[in-house]
C-alpha positions in Angstrom: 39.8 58.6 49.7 37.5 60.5 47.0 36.3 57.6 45.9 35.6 56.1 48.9 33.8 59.0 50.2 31.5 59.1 46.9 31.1 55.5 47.7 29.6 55.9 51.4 27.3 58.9 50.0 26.0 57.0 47.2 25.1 54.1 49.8 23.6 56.5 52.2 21.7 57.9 49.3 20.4 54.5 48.4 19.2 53.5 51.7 17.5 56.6 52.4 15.5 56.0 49.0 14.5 53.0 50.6 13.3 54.2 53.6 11.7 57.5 52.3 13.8 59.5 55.1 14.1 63.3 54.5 18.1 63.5 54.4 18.0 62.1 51.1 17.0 65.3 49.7 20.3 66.6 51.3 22.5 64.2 49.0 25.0 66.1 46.7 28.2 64.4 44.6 31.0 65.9 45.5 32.4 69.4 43.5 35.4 68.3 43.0 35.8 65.5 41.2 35.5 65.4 37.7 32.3 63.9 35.4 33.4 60.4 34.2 33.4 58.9 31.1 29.7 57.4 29.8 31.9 54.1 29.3 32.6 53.7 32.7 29.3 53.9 33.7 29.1 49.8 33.4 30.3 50.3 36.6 26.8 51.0 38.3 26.8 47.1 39.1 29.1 46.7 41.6 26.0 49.6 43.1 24.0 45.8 44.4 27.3 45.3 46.9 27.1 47.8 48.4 25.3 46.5 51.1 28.0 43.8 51.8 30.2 46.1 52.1 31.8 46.2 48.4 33.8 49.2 47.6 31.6 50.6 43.8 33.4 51.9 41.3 33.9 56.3 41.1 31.9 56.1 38.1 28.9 55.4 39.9 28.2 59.1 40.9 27.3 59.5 37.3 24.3 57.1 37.9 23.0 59.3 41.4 23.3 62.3 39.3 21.0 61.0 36.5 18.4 59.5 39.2 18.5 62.9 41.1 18.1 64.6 37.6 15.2 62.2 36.8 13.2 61.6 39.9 12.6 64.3 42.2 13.3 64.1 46.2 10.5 62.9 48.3 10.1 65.8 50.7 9.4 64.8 54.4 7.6 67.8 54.8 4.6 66.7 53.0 4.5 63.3 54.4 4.9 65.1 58.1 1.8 67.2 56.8 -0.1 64.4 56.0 0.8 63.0 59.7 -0.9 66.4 61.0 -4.2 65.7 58.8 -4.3 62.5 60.6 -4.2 64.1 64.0 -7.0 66.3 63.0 -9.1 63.5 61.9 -8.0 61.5 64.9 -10.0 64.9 66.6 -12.3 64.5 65.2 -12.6 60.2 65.7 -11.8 60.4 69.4 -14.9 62.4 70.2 -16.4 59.2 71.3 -14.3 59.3 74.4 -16.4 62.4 75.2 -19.0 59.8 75.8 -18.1 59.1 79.5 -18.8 62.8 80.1 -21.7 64.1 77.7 -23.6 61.2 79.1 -24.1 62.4 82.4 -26.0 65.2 80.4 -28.0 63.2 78.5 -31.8 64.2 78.5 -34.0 61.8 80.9 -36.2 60.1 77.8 -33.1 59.4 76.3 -31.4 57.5 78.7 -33.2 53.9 78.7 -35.0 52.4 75.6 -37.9 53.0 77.0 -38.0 56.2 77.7 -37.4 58.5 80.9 -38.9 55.0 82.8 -35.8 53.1 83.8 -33.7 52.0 86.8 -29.3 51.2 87.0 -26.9 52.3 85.2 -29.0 53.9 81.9 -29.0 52.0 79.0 -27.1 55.1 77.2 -24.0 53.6 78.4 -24.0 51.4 75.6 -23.6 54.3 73.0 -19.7 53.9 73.9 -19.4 50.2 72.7 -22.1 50.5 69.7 -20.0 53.5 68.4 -16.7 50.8 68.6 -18.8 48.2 66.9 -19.5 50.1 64.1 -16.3 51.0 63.6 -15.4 47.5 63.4 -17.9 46.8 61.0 -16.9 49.9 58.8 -12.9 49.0 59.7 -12.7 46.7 56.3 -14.2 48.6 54.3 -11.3 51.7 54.7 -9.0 49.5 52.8 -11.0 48.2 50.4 -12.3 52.0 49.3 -8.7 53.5 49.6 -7.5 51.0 47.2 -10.7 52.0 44.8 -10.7 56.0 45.4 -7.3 56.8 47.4 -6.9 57.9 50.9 -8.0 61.5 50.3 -11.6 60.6 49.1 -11.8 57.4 51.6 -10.9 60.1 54.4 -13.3 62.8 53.3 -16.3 60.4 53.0 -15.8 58.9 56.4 -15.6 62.6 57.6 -19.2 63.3 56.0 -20.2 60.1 57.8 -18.9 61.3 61.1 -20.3 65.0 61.1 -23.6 63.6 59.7 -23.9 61.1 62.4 -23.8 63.8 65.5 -25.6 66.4 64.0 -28.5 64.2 62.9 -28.4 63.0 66.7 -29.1 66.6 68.2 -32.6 66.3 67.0 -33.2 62.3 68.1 -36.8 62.2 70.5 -35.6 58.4 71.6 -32.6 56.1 72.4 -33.1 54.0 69.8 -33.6 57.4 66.8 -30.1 58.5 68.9 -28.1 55.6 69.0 -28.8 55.2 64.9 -27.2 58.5 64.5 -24.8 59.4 67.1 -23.4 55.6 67.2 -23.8 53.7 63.7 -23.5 56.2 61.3 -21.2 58.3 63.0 -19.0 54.8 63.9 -19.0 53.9 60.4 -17.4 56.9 59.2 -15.0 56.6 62.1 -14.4 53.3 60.8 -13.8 54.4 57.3 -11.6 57.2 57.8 -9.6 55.9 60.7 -6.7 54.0 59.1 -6.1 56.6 56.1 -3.4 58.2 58.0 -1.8 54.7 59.0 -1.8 53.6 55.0 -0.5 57.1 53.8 1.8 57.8 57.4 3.6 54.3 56.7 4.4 54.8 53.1 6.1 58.0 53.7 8.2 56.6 56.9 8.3 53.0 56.6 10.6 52.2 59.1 8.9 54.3 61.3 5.6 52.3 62.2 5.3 52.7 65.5 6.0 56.8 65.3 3.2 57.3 62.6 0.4 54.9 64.6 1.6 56.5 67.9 1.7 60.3 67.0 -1.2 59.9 65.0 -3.6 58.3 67.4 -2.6 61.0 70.1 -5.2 63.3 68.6 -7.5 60.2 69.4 -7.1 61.1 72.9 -6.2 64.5 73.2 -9.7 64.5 71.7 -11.5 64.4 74.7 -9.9 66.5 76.5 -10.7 69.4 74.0 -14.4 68.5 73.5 -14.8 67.2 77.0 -14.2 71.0 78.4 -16.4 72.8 75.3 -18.8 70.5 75.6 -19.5 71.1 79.3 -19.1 74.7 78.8 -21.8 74.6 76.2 -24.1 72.3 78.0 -23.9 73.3 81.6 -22.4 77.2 81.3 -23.3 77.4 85.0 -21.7 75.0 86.1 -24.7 73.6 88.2 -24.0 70.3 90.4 -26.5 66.8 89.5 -28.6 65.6 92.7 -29.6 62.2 92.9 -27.8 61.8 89.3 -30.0 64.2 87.7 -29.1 67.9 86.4 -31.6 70.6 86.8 -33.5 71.5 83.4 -32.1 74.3 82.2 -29.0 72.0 81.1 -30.8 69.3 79.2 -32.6 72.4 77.5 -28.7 73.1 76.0 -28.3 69.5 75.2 -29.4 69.6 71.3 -27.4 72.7 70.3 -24.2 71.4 72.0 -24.7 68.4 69.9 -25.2 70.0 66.8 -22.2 72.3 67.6 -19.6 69.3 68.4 -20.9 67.9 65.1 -20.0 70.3 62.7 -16.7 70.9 64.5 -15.9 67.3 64.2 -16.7 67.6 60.3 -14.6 70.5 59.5 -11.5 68.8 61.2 -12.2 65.4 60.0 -12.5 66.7 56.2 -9.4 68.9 56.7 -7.6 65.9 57.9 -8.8 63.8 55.0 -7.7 66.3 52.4 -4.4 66.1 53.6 -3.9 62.7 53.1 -1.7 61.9 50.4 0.9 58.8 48.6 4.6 60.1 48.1 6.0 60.7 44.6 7.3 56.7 44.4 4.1 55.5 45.3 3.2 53.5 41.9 -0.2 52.3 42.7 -3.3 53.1 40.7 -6.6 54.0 41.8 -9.7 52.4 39.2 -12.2 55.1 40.5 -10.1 58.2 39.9 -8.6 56.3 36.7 -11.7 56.6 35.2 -12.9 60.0 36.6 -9.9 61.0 34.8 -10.5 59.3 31.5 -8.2 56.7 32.0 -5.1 58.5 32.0 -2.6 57.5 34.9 -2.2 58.8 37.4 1.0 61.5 37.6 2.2 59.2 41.0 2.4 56.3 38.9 5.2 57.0 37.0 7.5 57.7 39.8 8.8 54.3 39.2 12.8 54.3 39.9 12.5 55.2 43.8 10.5 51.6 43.9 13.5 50.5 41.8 16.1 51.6 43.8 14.1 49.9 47.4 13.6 46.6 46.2 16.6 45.5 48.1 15.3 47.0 51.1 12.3 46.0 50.6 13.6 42.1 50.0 15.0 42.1 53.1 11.3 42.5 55.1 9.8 39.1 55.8 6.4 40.1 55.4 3.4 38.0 53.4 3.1 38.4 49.8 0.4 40.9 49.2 -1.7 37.5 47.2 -1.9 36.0 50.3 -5.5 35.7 50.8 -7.1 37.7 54.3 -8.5 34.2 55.5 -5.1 32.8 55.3 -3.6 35.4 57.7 -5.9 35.5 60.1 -7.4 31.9 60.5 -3.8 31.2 62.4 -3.1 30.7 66.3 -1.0 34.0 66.0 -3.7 36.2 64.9 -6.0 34.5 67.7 -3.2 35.0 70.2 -3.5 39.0 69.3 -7.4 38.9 68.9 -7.3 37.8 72.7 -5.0 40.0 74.4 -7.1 43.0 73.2 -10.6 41.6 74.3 -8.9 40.9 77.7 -6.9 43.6 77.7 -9.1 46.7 76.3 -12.1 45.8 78.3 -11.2 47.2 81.5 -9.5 50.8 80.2 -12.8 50.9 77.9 -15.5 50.0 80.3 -13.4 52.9 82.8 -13.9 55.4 80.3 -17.3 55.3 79.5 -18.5 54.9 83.3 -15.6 57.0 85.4 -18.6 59.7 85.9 -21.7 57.8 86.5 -19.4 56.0 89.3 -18.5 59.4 90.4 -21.5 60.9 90.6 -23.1 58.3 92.7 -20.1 59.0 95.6 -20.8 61.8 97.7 -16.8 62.9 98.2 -16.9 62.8 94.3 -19.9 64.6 93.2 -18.9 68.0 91.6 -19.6 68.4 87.9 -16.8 70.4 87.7 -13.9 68.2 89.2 -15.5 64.6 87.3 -15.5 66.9 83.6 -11.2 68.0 85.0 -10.6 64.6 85.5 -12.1 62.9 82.0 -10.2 65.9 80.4 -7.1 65.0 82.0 -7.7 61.6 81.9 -8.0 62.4 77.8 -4.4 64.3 77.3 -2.1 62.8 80.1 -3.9 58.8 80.1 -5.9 58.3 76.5 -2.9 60.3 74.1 0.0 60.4 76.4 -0.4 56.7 76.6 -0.8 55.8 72.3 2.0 58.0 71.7 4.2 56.5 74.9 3.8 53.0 73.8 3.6 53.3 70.5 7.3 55.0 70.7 8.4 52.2 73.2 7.2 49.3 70.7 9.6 50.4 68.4 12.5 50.7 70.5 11.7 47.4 72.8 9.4 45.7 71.0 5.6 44.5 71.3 6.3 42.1 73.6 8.4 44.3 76.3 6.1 47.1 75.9 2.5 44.9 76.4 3.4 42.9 79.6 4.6 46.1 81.9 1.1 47.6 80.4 -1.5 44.8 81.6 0.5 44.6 85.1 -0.2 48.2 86.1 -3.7 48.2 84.4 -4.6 45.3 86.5 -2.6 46.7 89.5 -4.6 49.8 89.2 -7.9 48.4 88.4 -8.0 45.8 91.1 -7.5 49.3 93.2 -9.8 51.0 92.0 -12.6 51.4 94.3 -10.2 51.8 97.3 -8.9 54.6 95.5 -12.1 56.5 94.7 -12.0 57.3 98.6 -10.4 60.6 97.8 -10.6 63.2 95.0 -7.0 62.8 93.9 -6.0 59.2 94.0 -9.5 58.7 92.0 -8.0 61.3 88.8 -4.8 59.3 89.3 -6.0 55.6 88.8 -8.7 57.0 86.2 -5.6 58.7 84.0 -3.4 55.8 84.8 -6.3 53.7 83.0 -6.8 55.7 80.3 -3.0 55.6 79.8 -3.3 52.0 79.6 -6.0 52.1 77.0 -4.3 54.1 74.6 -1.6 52.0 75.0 -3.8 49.2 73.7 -4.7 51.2 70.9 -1.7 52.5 70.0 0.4 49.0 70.4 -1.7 46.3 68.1 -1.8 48.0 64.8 1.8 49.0 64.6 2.3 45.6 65.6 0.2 44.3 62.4 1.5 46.4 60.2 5.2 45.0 61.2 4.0 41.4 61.3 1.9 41.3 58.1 3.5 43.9 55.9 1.5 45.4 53.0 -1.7 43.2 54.4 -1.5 45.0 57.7 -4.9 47.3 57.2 -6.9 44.3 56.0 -5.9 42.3 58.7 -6.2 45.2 61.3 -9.6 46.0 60.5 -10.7 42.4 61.4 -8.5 42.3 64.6 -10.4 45.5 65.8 -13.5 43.5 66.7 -11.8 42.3 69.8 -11.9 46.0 71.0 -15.5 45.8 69.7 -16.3 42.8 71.6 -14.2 44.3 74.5 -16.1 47.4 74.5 -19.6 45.5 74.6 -18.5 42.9 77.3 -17.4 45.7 79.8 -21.3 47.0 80.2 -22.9 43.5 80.2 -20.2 42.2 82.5 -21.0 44.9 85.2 -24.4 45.2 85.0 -24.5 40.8 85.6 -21.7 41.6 88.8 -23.3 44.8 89.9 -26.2 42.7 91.1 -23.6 40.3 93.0 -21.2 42.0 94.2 -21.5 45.9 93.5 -19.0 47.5 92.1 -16.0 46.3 94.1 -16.9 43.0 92.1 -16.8 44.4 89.2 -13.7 45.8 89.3 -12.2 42.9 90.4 -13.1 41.2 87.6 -12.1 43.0 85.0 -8.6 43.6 86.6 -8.1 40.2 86.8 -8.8 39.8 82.7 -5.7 42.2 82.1 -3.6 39.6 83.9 -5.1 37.2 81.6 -3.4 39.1 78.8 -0.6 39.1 80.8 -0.3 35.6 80.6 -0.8 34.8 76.8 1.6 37.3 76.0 4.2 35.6 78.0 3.6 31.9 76.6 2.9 33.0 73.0 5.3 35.6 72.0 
């Protein structure tokens, strides 16, 4: 019975090597049994049974000793603080869903390209989708940098780039000088920086895909509803009401130091974040950058060799692409396509709700209190935009993708169809706009665990091309309801874009 028992330990032990759990820290042979002979230590190859079921011979416990003597135990801890620097820079990143909100505050001449001279919806509400396109376009290029530099100095530089970005924005005289700032450089470094936590997250819990994309990207909406209240606290301290859309002066006079504020609070938790991000001990890969800012010498993680060892059977058993699988080959399928669509039909209508809820708001009389539209984007940010990554995000990994989408585009379309009918009152309108927001966090939240389980160790290449669809989602929403606005108002509109979730709907049915 000893030996069985030293057996199912040593097993245990194994697997939890594999899967970088923190219990494998907590494995210790048995006192009583006695140290066996080095001859029987031949013995260690019955060890590659073990996962039929094979009973390993007692002598085996010699073999866990020497690897517990040899190779330290990963501790959880530090991955788990690495998780918590990627909610800080997720802070930091979901700023941009502030956007809905500061925009109402935005100062008249820079509101339409040309100047205070416009009429619609301003041309501002574009800053929402050009900040998502340039984190597309700075999406590759995480990857490639982490795998030159590491995930600590990829992290920190797309932190500079973010901080940066809004600052420089505080003092823009024009649209076009803000949009440069606030949007593209401060998008780019979102872009850089955002899947650091994924890359380091999913090497210390790789099992665990869907936890680490889920609670990580909950600081990507809890974001707004942290700098949504500061920043209208900063901005409008007296709480003064808009008539005919418009604030009185005094709050566009705050409008450049509550910009330059937000900005270096987003820098000091993005670059906290960043430095947090770390590889665990069995991580082998080298870095050329820090190689040779180190003289060439390698790098101490590198030798931490025998934990990869010891997972390769795990490892074996995940049917993932080879890592020299080239980035056109994965992507040029009907699978990725399948995926690429879903989002841009999917995304579009939670993004276009978010960066409009208050300008629609505004313009109805039973809905026009500053006060009650900046409660319901901050509410809208922790119980719609986070509650909703880390909700499905937990569900993809006990139901799967497929399970988890469907239910997701039915009550987004449900709700969105709705919409307008349910903007007659105060609280059915903070319901359907944090049911929405729900729905787009779920979006964000579902598709890149959902890479990273279909295409393996290529999953942040191939992620950081898929994420144009929520760039071209996020530019379609404004363009789409400015065409329908003239047509139909906004009842159109939302009709519309509700029907495009059901669109998902239905290629998530036929090709999954």
């Amino acid at each position: 019975r000893l030996a069985m028992r030293g057996t199912g330990l040593l097993a245990a032990a194994s697997l939890l090597l594999a899967s970088g759990a923190a219990e494998q820290a907590a494995f210790t042979p048995p006192r009583s049994r006695s140290v066996p002979s080095l001859a029987s230590a031949r013995s260690v190859q019955p060890l590659l049974g073990l996962r039929g079921g094979h009973t390993a011979a007692p002598a085996t416990e010699l073999v866990a000793q020497k690897q517990k003597t040899a190779v330290p135990a990963e501790s959880t801890q530090r991955g788990l603080i690495g998780l918590l620097g990627g909610v800080l820079i997720h802070l930091a990143c979901g700023s941009m869903y502030c956007w809905g909100n500061l925009v109402s505050y935005l100062p008249p001449e820079l509101k339409y390209w040309g100047g205070a001279q416009g009429t619609g919806l301003p041309d501002a509400q574009l800053v929402l989708p050009l900040i998502l396109v340039s984190q597309m376009t700075g999406m590759p290029l995480g990857p490639v940098l982490e795998k030159l530099m590491g995930p600590t100095l990829t992290a920190a530089l797309g932190a500079i780039l973010m901080g940066a970005g809004v600052v420089g924005a505080a003092n823009a005289k024009s649209l076009a000088q803000f949009v440069l700032s606030y949007a593209v450089l401060f998008g780019l470094g979102v872009g850089i920086t955002y899947q650091q936590p994924f890359i380091t997250g999913n090497r210390w819990f790789p099992t665990k895909k869907g936890m680490v994309t889920g609670s990580v990207i909950t600081g990507m909406g809890a974001s707004a509803f942290l700098f949504n209240m500061l920043a209208t606290k900063l901005v409008n301290p007296d709480g003064l009401n808009a008539v005919g859309g418009a604030f009185p002066s005094s709050v566009y006079a705050n409008w450049p130091s509550t910009i330059r504020t937000l900005g270096c609070i987003y820098l000091c938790l993005a670059l906290t974040g960043g430095l947090l991000q770390t590889n665990p001990p069995s991580f082998t890969g080298k870095y050329p950058l820090l190689e040779w800012l180190k003289g060439s010498k390698p790098a101490a993680p590198a030798k931490a060799s025998t934990p990869a060892k010891a997972s390769a059977p795990a490892k074996a058993l995940k049917k993932t692409p080879p890592d020299s699988a080239g980035l056109a080959s994965l992507i040029f399928t009907p699978k990725f396509l399948g995926m690429w669509l879903m989002i841009l039909n999917s995304a579009v209508s939670g993004i276009s709700i978010a960066g409009s809820y208050k300008t629609y708001g505004l313009k109805q009389p039973q809905l026009n209190s500053d006060a009650f539209l900046s409660l319901v984007g901050s509410l809208s940010a922790i119980g719609g935009n986070a509650a909703g990554r880390f909700f499905f995000g937990a569900m993809s990994d006990l139901v799967g993708f497929k399970r988890t989408f469907v239910p997701l585009t039915i009550l987004q379309a449900v709700t969105m169809l709705s919409y307008q009918y349910l903007a007659k009152s105060r609280i059915t309108f903070c319901m359907a706009t944090v049911v929405m927001l729900f729905c787009m966090g779920g979006n964000f939240a579902l598709f890149p665990a959902q890479t990273m389980r279909e295409y393996g160790a290529a999953g942040a290449s191939v992620y950081s091309i898929l994420f144009t669809a929520f760039g071209s989602a996020a530019l379609l929403g404004p363009i789409l309801s400015n065409a329908l606005l003239a047509k139909g108002g906004f009842g159109l509109v939302f009709t519309v874009i509700g029907l495009l979730s059901l669109v998902s709907t239905a290629i998530a049915t036929v090709a999954l």
